[in-house]
C-alpha positions as CSV (number, residue, x, y, z in Angstrom):
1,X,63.0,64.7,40.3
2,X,60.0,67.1,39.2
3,X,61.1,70.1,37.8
4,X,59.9,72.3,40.5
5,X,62.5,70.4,42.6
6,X,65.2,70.7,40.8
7,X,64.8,74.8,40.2
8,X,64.3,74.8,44.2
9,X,67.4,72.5,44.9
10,X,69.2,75.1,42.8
11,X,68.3,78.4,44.4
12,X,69.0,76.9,47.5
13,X,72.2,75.5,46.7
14,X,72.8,79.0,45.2
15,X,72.3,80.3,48.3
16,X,74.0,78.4,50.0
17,X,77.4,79.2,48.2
18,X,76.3,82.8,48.1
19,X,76.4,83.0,51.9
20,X,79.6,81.4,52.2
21,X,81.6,83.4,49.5
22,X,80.2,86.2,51.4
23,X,81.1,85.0,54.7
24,X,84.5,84.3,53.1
25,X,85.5,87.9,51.7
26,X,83.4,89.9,54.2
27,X,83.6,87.6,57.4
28,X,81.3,88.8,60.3
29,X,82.8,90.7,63.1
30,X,84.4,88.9,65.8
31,X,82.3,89.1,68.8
32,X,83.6,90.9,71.7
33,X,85.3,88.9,74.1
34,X,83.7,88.0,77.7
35,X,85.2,89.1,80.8
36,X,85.3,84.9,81.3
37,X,87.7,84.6,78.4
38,X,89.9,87.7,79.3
39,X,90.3,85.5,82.9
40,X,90.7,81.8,80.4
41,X,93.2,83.5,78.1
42,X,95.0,85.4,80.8
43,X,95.6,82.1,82.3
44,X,96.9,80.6,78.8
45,X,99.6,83.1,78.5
46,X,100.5,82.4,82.2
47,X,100.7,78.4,81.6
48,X,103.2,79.5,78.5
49,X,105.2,81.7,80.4
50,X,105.6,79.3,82.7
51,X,106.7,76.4,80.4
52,X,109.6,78.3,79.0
53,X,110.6,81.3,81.7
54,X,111.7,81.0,84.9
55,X,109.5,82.8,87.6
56,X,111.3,84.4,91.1
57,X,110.0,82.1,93.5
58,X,111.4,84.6,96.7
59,X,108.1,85.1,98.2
60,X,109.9,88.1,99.8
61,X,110.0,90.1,95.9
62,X,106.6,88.7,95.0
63,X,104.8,89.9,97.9
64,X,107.0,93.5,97.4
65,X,105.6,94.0,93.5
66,X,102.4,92.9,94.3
67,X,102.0,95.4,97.3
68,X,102.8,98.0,94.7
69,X,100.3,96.6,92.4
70,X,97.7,96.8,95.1
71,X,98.6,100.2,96.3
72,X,97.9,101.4,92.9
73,X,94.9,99.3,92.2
74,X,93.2,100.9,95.9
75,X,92.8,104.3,93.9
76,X,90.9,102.3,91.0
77,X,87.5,101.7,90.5
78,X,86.4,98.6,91.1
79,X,87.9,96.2,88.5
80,X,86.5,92.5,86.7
81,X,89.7,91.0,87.7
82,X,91.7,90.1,90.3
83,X,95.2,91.2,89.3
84,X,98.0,89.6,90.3
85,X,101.6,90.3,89.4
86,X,104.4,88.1,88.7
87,X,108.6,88.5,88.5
88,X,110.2,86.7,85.4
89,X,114.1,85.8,86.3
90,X,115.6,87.0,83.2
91,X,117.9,90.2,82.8
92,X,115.9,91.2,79.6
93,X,114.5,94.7,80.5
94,X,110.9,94.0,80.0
95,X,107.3,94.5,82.0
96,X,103.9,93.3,79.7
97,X,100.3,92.5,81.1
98,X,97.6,90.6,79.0
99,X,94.1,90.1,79.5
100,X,92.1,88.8,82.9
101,X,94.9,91.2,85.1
102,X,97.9,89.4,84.8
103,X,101.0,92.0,84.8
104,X,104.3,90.4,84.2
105,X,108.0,92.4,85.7
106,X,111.5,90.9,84.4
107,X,114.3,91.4,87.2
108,X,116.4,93.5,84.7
109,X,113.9,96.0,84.6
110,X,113.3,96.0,88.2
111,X,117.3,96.2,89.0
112,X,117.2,99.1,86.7
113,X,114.9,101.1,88.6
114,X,116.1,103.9,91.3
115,X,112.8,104.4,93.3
116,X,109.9,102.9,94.0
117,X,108.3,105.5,91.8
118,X,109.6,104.7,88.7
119,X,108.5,100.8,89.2
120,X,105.0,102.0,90.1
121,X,105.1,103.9,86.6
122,X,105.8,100.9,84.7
123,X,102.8,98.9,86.7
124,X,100.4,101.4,86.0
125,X,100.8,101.3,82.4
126,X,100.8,97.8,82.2
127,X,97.7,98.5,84.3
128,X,96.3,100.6,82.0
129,X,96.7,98.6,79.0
130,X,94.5,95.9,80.9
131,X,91.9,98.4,81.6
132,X,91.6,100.2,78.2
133,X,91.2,96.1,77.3
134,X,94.2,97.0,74.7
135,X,95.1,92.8,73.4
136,X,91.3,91.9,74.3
137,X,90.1,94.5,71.7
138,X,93.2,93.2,69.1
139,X,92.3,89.5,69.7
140,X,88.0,89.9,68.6
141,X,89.7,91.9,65.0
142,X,92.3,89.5,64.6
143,X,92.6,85.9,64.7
144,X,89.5,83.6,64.9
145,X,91.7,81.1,67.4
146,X,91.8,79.2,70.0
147,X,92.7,80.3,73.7
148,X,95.6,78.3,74.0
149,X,96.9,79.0,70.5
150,X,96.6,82.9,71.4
151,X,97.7,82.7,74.5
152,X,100.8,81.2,72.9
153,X,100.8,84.1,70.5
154,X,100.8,86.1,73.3
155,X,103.3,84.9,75.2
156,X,105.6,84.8,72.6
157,X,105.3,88.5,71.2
158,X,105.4,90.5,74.4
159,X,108.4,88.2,76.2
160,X,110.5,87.8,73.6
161,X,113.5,86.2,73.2
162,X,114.6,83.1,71.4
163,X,112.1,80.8,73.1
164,X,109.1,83.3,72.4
165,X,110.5,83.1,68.9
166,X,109.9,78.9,68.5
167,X,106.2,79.7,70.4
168,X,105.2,82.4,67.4
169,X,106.4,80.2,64.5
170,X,105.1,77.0,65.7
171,X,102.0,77.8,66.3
172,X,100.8,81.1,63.5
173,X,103.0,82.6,60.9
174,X,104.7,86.1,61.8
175,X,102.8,88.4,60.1
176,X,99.4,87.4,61.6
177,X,100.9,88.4,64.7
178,X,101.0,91.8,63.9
179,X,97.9,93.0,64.9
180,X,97.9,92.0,68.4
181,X,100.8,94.1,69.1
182,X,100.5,97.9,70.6
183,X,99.9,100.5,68.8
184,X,100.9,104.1,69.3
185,X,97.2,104.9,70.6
186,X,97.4,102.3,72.7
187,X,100.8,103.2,74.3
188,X,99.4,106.8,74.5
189,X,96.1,106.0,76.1
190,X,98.0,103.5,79.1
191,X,100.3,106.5,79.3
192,X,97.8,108.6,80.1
193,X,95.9,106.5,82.2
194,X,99.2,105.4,83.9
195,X,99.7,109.1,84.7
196,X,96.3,109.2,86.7
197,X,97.2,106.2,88.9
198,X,100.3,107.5,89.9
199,X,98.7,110.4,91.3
200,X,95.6,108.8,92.9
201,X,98.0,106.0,94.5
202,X,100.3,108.6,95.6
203,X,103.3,108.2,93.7
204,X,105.1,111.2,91.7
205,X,104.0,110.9,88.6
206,X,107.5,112.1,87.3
207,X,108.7,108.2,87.5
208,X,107.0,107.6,84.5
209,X,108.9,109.9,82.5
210,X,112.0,109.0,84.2
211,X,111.8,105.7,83.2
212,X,110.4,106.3,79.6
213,X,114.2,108.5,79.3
214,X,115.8,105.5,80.8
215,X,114.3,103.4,78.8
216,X,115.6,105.9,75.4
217,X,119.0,106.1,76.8
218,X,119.7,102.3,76.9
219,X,118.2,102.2,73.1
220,X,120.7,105.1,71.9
221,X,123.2,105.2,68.3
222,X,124.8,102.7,70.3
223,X,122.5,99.9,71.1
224,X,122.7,97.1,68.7
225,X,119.8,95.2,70.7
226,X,116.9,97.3,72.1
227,X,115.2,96.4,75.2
228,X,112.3,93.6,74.6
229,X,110.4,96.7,76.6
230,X,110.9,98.8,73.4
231,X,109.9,96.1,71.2
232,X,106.5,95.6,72.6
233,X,105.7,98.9,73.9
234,X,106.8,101.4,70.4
235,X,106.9,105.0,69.9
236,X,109.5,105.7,72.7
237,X,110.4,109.3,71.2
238,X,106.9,110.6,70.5
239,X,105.6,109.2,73.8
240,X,108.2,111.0,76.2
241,X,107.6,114.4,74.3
242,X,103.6,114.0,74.8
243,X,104.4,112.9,78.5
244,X,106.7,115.6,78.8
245,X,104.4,118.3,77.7
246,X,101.6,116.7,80.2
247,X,103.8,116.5,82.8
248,X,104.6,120.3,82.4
249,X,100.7,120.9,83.7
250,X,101.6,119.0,87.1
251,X,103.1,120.7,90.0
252,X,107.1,120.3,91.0
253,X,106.0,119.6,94.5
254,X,103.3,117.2,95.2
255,X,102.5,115.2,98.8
256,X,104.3,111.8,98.1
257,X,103.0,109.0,100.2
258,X,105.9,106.6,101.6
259,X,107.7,103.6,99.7
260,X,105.6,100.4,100.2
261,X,108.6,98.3,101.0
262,X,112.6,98.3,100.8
263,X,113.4,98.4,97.4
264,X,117.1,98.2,97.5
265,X,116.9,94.7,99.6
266,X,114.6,93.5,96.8
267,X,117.5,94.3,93.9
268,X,120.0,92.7,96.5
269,X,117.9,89.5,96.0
270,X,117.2,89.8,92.8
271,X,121.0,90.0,92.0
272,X,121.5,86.8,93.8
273,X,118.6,85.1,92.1
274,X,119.7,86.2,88.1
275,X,123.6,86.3,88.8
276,X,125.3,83.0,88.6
277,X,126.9,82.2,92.2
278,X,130.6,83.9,91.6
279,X,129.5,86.6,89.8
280,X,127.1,87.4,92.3
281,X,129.7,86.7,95.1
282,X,131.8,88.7,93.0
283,X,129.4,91.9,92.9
284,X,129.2,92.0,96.3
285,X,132.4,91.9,96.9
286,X,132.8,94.7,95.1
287,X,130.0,96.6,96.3
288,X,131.6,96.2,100.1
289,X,135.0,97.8,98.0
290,X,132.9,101.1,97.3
291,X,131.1,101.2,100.7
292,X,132.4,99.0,103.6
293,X,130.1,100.2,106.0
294,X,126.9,99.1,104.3
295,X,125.0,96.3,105.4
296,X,123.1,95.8,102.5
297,X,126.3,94.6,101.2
298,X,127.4,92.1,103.8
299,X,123.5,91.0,104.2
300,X,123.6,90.3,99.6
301,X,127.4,88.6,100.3
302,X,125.9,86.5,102.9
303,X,122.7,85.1,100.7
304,X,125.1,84.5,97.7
305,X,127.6,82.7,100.0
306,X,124.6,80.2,101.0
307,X,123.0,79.9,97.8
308,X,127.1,78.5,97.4
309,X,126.9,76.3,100.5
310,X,129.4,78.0,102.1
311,X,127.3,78.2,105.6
312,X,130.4,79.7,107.8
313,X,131.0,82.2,105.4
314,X,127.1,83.5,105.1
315,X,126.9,83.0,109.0
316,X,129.7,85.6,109.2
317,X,128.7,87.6,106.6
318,X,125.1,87.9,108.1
319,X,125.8,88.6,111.7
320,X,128.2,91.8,110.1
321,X,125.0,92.9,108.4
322,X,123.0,92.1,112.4
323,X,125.5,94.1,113.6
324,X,125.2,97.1,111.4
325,X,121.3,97.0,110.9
326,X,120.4,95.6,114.8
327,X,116.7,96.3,113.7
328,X,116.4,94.2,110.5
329,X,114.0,91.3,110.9
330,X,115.3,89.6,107.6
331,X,118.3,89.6,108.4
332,X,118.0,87.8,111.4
333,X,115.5,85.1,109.4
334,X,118.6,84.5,107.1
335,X,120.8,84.1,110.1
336,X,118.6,82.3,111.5
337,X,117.8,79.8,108.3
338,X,121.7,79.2,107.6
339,X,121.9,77.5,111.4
340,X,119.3,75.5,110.5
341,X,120.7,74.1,107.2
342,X,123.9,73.3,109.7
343,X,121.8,71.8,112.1
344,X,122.9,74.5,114.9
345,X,119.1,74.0,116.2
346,X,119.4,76.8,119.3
347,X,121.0,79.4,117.6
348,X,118.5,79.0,114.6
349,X,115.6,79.4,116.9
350,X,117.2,82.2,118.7
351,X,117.6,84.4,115.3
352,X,114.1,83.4,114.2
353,X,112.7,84.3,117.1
354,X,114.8,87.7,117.2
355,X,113.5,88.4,113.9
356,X,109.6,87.0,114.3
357,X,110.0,89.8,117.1
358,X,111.2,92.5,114.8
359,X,108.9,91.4,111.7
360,X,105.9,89.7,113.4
361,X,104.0,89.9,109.5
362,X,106.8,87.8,107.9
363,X,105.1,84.6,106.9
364,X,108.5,83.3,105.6
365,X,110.1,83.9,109.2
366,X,107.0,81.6,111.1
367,X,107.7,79.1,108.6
368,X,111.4,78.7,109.4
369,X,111.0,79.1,112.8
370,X,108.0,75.9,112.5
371,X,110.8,73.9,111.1
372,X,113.0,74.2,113.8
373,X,109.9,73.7,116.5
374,X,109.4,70.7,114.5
375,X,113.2,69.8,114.7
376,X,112.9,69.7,118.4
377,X,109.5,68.0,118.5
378,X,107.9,70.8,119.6
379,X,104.7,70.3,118.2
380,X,102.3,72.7,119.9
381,X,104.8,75.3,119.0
382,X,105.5,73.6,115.2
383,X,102.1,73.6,115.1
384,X,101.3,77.3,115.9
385,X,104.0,78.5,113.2
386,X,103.1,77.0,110.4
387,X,99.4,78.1,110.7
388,X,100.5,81.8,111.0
389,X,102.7,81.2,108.2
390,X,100.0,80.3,106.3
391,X,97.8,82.8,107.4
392,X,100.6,85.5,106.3
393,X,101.6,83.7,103.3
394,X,99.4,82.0,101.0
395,X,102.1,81.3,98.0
396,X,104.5,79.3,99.9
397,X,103.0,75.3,99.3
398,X,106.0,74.0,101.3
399,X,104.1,75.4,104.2
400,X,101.7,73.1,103.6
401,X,103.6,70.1,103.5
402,X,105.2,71.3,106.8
403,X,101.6,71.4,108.2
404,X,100.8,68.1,107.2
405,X,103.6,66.7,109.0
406,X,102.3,68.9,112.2
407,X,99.0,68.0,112.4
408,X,100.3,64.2,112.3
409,X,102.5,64.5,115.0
410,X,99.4,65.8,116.8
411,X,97.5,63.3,115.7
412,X,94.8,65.0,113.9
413,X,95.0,63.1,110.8
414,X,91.9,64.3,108.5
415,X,93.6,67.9,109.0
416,X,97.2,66.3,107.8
417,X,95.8,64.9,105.2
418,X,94.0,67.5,103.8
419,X,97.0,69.9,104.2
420,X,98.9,67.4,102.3
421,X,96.2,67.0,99.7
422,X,96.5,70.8,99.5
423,X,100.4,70.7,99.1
424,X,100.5,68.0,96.1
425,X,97.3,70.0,94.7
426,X,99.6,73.1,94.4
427,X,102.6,70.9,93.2
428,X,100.5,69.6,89.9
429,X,100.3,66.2,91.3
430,X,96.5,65.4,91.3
431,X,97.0,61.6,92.1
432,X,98.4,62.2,94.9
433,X,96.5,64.7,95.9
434,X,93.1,62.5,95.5
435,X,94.7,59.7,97.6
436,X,95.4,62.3,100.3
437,X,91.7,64.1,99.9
438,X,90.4,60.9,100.0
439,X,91.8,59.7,103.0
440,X,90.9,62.9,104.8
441,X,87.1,62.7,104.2
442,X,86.4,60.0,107.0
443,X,88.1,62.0,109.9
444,X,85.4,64.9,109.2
445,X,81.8,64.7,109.9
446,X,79.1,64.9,107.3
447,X,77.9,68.6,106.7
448,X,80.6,70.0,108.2
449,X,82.9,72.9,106.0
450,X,86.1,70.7,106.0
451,X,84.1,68.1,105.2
452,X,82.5,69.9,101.9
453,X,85.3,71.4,101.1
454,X,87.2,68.0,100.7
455,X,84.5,67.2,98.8
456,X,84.5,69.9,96.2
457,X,88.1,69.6,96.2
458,X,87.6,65.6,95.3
459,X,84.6,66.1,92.8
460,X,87.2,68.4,91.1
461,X,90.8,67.0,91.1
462,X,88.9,63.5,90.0
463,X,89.9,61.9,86.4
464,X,85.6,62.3,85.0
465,X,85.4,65.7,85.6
466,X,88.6,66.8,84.1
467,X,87.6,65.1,81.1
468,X,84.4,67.5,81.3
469,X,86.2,70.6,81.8
């Protein structure tokens, strides 16, 4: 090689190293994160929760948190994401949200709560850590990772728990963890913008501060094991004196709109759902000790008692609660369901239909009472139900099955397929899925909207272009 050559190969190898020991102890900033993988890592942490939590599945307490969630979200400008709120079933006394709007309520925290108020409080922090882009801004500093592997990170440092533990050390070592939790700023700043929610969705803003002292209370000398809500959101003391002193600044009075929804029936549920069956049968039995007269009491007995398969026993139990609260649509649908599961067709339909009358918006009641049309081979009527159910309630997939088997006993057969494609679509079960898309497609016309929509539905369920995604 010609000297000339050689010194050139040099400098430019010399370069070359240059520019990487650089790059090594003075690495470039991580770019900012896109709105698109806010939504993509959002969804991570949701596909981990999912694998090792157990989410409330009553469509009943979803739709009630998410109607907060939306009440507050009216007041806000308009926002990248579409939020959406889920419950965890665990007692642990905990509420996070992470990137692409996803805001996360355990059931302890929600059973510790006295008014509606204080839950809205928690929500619009956890709204306001979203917006101020809190774990986005941590995750361009910190680790150069993948989604997945930070959405595991994720999930495993705001839950908590013993399972959140295996998540962290399986997939980065403690300490790198670190600086994707809170800080006090951060906690300050979704405090602050917490506080304005509150007031622009009409809530008293005093929840907030209610709950933060709850929250201090439960961590006193005493506690041994803080809350997981003190773990991942720090500096409880200084943030209720800072609260306190802006709280000083609002008025005593202020013009409260009305609760969204019956928060006491959603505890009552809630009890059912985290309690094992006799302690829950057990609390209510105690409740109806301290007030005999109450038929939130009778109506939480009755829904532990056929969680229990005791049907005669919740039957009872319900009609007290009827009897007490003659205007209560659900309780009538749970009446009405536990016939049902005892095959008592006429006196199912006549409680469903008693409380479709009360609570025409209840998705969950149409559903029922579709099943019992279906029962009876009413299938006009089967038929009707199931498509206002799923007009009022999108997160229910049995309804879909349900109208599957409706539109087949009508005979329109691309519309059962395609409901059932839906159904085993929202189960996780592509294969079946395709088969059903697939055998829906010849029943529709070409250029028709059902007819695309199959289509897009096929072109993306198909083995190829998952492999592409």
């Amino acid at each position: 090689m010609p000297r000339i050559k050689k010194d050139w190969f040099r400098t430019f190898l010399f370069k070359i190293i240059a520019v990487f020991l650089l790059s090594f102890f003075f690495p470039a900033e991580t770019p900012a994160m896109t709105l698109q993988q806010e939504r993509e890592l959002g969804e991570k942490v949701l596909q981990e929760v999912k694998k090792h939590w157990s989410v409330v599945q009553d469509p009943s307490v979803n739709e009630y948190i998410s109607r907060v969630g939306r009440r507050i979200l009216q007041g806000i400008e308009s926002q990248p994401f579409d939020y959406r709120f889920y419950v965890l079933n665990t007692p642990d006394v905990n509420a996070f949200a992470v990137p692409g709007g996803y805001v996360f309520i355990n059931s302890g925290l929600i059973l510790l709560v006295e008014n509606e108020g204080e839950l809205a409080g928690v929500i619009c922090h956890e709204i306001g850590h979203v917006i101020a882009r809190h774990i986005a801004k941590r995750s361009e500093k910190g680790l150069k990772l993948s989604l997945a592997s930070l959405g595991a990170i994720l999930a495993g440092i705001l839950v908590g728990g013993q399972a959140a533990a295996a998540i962290v050390t399986t997939t980065v070592a403690a300490n790198q963890t670190a600086m994707l939790k809170y800080s006090r700023e951060d906690e300050e700043e979704a405090d602050y913008l917490g506080l304005k929610f509150m007031m622009q969705a009409g809530y008293d803003p005093h929840g907030m501060l209610t709950m933060l002292k709850k929250f201090r209370r439960i961590t006193g000398p005493a506690a041994s094991d803080p809350p997981a809500y003190l773990l991942t959101h720090p500096a409880i003391e200084e943030r209720t004196a800072e609260l306190e002193i802006q709280m000083s600044r609002y008025p005593q009075e202020k013009a409260v709109r009305n609760p969204t929804g019956n928060l006491s029936r959603i505890q009552t549920k809630l009890v059912v759902e985290e309690k094992d069956i006799p302690r829950s049968v057990t609390y209510f039995e105690n409740y109806l000790k301290r007030k005999p007269d109450d038929p939130e009491a009778f109506f939480g007995l009755g829904l532990a008692q056929k969680r229990m398969g005791a049907l005669d026993w919740a039957i009872e139990n319900f009609s007290k609660a009827a009897s007490l609260a003659p205007e209560d649509g659900e309780i009538y649908r749970e009446l009405g369901t536990a016939y049902l599961l005892k095959a008592n067709l006429p006196e199912a339909q006549k409680n469903l239909e008693r409380a479709r009358a009360l609570s025409p918006s209840d998705g969950v009641t149409h559903f029922y009472l579709g099943r019992v049309y279906a029962e009876q081979k009413l299938a006009d009527e089967a038929l009707q139900s199931f498509l206002r159910a799923k007009e009022l309630n999108r997160n229910l997939p049995e309804i879909d099955y349900h109208l599957g088997m409706a539109y087949g006993a009508k005979g329109m057969l691309g519309q059962a397929y395609q409901s059932l494609g839906d159904y085993y679509k929202s189960m996780g079960d592509t294969k079946t899925a395709l088969i059903h898309f697939n055998k829906a497609l010849p029943y529709f016309a070409d250029y028709t909207p059902e007819r695309q929509i199959i289509q897009k539905e096929i072109e993306y369920l198909s083995p190829k272009k998952k492999e592409t995604r």
